[in-house]
C-alpha positions in Angstrom: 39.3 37.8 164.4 35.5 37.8 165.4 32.9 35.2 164.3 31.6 37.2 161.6 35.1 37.9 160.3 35.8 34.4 159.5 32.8 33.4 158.1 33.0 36.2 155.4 36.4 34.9 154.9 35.1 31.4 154.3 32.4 32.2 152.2 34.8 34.1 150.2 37.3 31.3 150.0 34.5 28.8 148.7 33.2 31.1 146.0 37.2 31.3 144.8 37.1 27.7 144.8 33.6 27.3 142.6 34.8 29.7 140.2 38.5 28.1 139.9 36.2 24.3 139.2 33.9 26.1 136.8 36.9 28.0 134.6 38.8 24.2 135.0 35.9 22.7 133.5 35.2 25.2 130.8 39.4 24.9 129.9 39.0 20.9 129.9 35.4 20.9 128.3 37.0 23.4 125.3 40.3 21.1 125.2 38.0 17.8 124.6 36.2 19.8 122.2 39.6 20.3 120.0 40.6 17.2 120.3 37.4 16.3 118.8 37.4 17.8 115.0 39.0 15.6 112.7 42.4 16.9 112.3 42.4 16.3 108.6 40.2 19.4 108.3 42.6 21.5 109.9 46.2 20.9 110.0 48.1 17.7 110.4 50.8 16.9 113.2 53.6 14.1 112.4 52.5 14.4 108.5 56.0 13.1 107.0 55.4 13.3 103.7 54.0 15.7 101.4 53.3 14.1 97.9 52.7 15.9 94.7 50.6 14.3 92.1 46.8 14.0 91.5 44.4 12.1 88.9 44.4 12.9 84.8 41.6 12.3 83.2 41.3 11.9 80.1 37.8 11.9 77.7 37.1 10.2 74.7 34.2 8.4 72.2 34.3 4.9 71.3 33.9 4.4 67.9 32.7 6.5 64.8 30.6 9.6 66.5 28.5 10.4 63.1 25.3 10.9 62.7 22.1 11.7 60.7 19.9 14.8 60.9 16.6 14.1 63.1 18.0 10.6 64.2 17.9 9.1 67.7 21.2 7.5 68.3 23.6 6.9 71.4 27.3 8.3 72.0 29.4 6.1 73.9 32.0 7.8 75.9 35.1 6.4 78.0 36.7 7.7 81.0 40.3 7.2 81.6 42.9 8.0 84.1 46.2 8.6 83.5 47.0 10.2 86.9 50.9 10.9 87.9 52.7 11.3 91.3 55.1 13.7 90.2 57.8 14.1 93.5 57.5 14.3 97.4 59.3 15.5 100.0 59.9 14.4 103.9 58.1 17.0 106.3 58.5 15.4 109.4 61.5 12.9 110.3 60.6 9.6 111.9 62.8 9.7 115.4 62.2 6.5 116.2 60.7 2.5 115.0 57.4 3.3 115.4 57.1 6.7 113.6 60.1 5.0 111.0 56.8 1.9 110.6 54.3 4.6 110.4 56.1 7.1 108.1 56.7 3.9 105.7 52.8 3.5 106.2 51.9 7.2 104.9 54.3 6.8 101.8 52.5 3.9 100.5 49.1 5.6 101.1 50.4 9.0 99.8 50.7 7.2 96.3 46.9 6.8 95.8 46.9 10.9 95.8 46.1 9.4 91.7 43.0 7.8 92.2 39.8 9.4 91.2 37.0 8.4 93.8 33.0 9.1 92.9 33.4 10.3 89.4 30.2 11.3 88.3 30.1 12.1 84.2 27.5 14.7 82.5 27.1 16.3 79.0 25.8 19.5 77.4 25.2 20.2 73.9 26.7 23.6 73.9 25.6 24.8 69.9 25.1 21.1 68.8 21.8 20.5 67.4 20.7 18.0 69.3 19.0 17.0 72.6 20.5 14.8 75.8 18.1 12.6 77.0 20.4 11.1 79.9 21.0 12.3 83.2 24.9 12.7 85.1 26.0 8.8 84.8 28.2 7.7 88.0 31.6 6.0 86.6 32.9 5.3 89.7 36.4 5.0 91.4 39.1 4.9 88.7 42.8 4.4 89.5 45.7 5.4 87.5 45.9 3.7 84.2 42.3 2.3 84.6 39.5 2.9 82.1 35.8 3.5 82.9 33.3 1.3 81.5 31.6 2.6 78.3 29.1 5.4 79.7 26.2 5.4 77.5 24.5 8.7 76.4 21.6 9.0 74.3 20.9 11.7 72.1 18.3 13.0 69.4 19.7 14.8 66.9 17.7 17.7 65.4 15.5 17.6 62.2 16.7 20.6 61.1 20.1 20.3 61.6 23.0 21.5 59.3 25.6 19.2 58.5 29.1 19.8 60.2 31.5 19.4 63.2 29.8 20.2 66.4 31.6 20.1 70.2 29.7 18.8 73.5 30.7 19.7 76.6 31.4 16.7 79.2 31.3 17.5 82.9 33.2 15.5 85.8 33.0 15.6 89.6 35.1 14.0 91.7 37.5 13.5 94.4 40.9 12.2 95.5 43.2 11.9 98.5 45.3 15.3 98.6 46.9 14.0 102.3 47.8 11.0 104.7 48.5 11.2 108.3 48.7 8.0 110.3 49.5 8.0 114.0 49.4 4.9 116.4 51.5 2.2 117.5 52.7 0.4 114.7 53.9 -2.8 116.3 50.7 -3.5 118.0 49.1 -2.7 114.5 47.1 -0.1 115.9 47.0 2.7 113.1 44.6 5.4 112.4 44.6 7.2 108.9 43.4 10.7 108.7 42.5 11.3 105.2 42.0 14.9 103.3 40.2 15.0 100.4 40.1 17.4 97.4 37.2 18.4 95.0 37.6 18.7 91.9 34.9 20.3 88.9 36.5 19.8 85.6 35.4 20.3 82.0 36.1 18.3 79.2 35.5 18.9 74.7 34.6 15.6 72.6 33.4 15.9 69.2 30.4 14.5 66.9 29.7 14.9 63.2 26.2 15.5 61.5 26.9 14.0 57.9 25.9 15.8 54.8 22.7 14.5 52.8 20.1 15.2 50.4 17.0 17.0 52.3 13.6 17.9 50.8 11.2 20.4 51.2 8.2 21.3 49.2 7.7 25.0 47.6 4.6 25.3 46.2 0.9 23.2 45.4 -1.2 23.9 42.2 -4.3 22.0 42.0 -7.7 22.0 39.9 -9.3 19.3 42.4 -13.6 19.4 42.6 -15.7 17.0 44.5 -15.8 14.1 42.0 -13.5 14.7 39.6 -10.8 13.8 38.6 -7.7 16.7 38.4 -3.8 17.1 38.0 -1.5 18.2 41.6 1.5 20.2 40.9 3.8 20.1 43.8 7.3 21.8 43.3 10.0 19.6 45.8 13.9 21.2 46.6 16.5 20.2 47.8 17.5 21.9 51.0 20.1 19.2 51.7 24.1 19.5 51.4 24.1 16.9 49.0 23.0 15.1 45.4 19.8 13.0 45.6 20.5 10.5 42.6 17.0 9.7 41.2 14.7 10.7 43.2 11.1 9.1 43.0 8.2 11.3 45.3 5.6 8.9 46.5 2.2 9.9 47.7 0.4 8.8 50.6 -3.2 9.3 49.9 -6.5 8.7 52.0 -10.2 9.3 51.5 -11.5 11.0 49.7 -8.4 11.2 47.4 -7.1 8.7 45.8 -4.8 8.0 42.6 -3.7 5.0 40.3 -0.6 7.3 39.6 1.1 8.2 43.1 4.4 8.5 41.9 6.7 11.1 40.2 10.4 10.5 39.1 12.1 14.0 39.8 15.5 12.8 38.2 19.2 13.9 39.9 18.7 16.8 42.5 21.5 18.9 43.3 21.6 21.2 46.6 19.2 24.0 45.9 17.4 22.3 42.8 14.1 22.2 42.5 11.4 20.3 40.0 7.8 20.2 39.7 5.9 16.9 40.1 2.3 16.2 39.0 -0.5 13.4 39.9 -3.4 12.3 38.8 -5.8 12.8 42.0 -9.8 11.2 41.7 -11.9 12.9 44.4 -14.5 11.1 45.7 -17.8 12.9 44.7 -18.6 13.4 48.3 -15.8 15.2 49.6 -16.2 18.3 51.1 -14.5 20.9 49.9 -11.4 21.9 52.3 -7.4 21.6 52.4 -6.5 18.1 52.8 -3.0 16.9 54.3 -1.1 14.9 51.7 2.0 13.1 53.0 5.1 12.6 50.6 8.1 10.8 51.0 11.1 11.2 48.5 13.3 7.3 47.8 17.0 8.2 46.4 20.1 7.0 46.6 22.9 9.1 47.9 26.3 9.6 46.2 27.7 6.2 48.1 25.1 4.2 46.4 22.6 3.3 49.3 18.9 3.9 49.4 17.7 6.6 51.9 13.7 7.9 51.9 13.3 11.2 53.5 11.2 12.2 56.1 7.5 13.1 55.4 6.7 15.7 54.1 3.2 17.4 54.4 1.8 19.3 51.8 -1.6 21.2 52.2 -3.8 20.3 49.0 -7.5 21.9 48.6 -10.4 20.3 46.9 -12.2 23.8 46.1 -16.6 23.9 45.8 -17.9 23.2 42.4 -19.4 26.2 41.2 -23.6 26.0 40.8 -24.7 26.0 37.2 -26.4 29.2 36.2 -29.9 28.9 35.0 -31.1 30.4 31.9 -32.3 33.3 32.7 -29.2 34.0 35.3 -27.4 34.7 32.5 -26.9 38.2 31.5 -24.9 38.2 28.9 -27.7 35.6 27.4 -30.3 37.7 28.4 -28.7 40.8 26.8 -28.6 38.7 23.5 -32.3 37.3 23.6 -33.3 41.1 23.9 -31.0 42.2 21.2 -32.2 39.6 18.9 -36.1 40.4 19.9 -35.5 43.8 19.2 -34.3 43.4 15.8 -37.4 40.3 15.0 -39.7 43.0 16.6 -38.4 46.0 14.2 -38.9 43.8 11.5 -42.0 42.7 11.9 -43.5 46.6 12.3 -41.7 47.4 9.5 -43.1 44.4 7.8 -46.7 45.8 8.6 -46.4 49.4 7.7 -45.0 47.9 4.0 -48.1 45.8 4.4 -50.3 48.8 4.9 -49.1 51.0 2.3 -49.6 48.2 -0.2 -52.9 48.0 0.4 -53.8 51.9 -0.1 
């Protein structure tokens, strides 16, 4: 073989060689890289056990969840776990002391597959009146047969909500250990635990009542007020409410330029739906201008268990109307009219008077 021969056979044998290093390289670089994702996001080798179980939470209020139309209030709820491991069964079997160690290992971790991690707690008022004024509330890790503590909610109940049963819809987020691998050397005590977690959105109903009581609403104002007088208000009150106000008393709230010695009105028992007129004495203040002036009311009763409740204000529009100008005497018609008439007839009688006159004399 010449010169040139074997030096086209080297070059060829070095460029075989660079590619064979470059493809090892590549086949170790993309081995390193597998060994590099976390198994427990794939699939697990030497798993021995596969446990079935998971957390159970359960969702409840602490104490009586009542409350009043248009009040601000709280609902307290608790979280509990009541998680179960309900079997496993052996996938892998230990062939020797260290797997047996590191299969015993697994078991014991499997059983915290009933432990709720990061539970994070929200509610929604689905068709409850009412607003929630507090954001998702963290209650932690909670392990089987463990109860939160009490997660505070508050809440403003609407002022025109109708008394009944209404549901809210409680929201969880969390997690818990689905699978355990370990791997190592037991003896030494060198164990690594590969962990795979599951997510879990769940939904839970709890309950609240809005209680039934007397409401009030006003229906109609009649009023003969002028700038310095003094006049009668009629305001007619009902009760839009579920239930009997017992003596009901409407109290006025007055500021200039009304005011009144007499700014109370017994209304007597109201049932749902009834309705009764209640009149004041009002002064006006002789500079008032005339306009619609806000008048607040508030209505003291007592409801059917015996204790005093006072409404929330009401607002009624009362106007203080322009005294009408006094018409001079001559802006009168119908005055005028008669002056004329009753000239005429003094006027006919006094010609008449002088023609007599004259013919007496001829």
């Amino acid at each position: 073989m010449n010169i040139i021969g074997k030096k086209k056979r080297n070059i060829t044998i070095i460029l075989l060689l660079i590619i064979a290093i470059i493809t090892t390289s590549q086949i170790a670089q993309a081995s390193t890289n597998t060994n590099s994702i976390p198994p427990n996001k794939w699939t697990f080798d030497d798993d021995y056990f596969t446990i079935y179980g998971s957390p159970g939470i359960v969702v409840s209020t602490i104490g009586n969840p009542e409350y009043s139309r248009d009040e601000s209030s709280s609902i307290l709820i608790n979280i509990m776990n009541q998680g179960k491991v309900l079997g496993f069964e052996s996938d892998d079997k230990p062939e020797d002391a260290n797997e047996i160690a590191l299969s015993k290992i697994e078991l014991q971790q499997e059983y915290e597959v009933t432990t709720a991690i990061g539970v994070i707690v929200s509610i929604s008022p689905m068709d409850a009146p009412l607003d929630i004024k507090t954001p998702p509330l963290s209650a932690g890790t909670i392990i089987s047969g463990q109860v939160s503590d009490p997660l505070q909610f508050d809440i403003e109940i609407w002022d025109n909500a109708k008394a009944g049963t209404y549901q809210l819809l409680v929201d969880l987020t969390y997690q818990y250990q689905e699978d355990v691998q370990v791997e190592g050397n037991a003896t030494m005590n060198e164990i690594d635990s590969n962990l795979l977690y599951k997510e879990v959105n769940e939904t839970h109903i709890i309950t609240i009542n809005v209680d039934k009581q007397a409401d009030f609403e006003y229906i109609s104002v009649e009023s003969d007020l002028l700038p310095g007088t003094s006049g009668i208000l009629s305001i007619t009150f009902k009760n839009i409410g579920e239930e009997k106000a017992i003596r009901p008393t409407a109290r006025l709230r007055l500021s200039d330029p009304l005011s009144s010695t007499d700014f109370t009105a017994y209304l007597g028992d109201m049932e749902p739906e009834d309705m009764v007129q209640a009149k004041f004495d009002i002064d006006v203040d002789k500079d008032a201008t005339p306009k619609v002036y806000s008048v607040t009311v508030e209505i003291e009763y007592e409801d059917i268990e015996g204790e005093t409740k006072i409404s929330d204000s009401i607002y009624v529009p009362v106007e203080v109307k322009e005294k009408k100008k006094e018409a001079g005497l001559f802006q009168n018609p119908i005055l005028i009219i008669g002056i004329v008439l009753i000239l005429a007839v003094l006027l006919f009688f006094f010609i008449k008077r002088r023609k007599g006159d004259r013919g007496t004399d001829k």
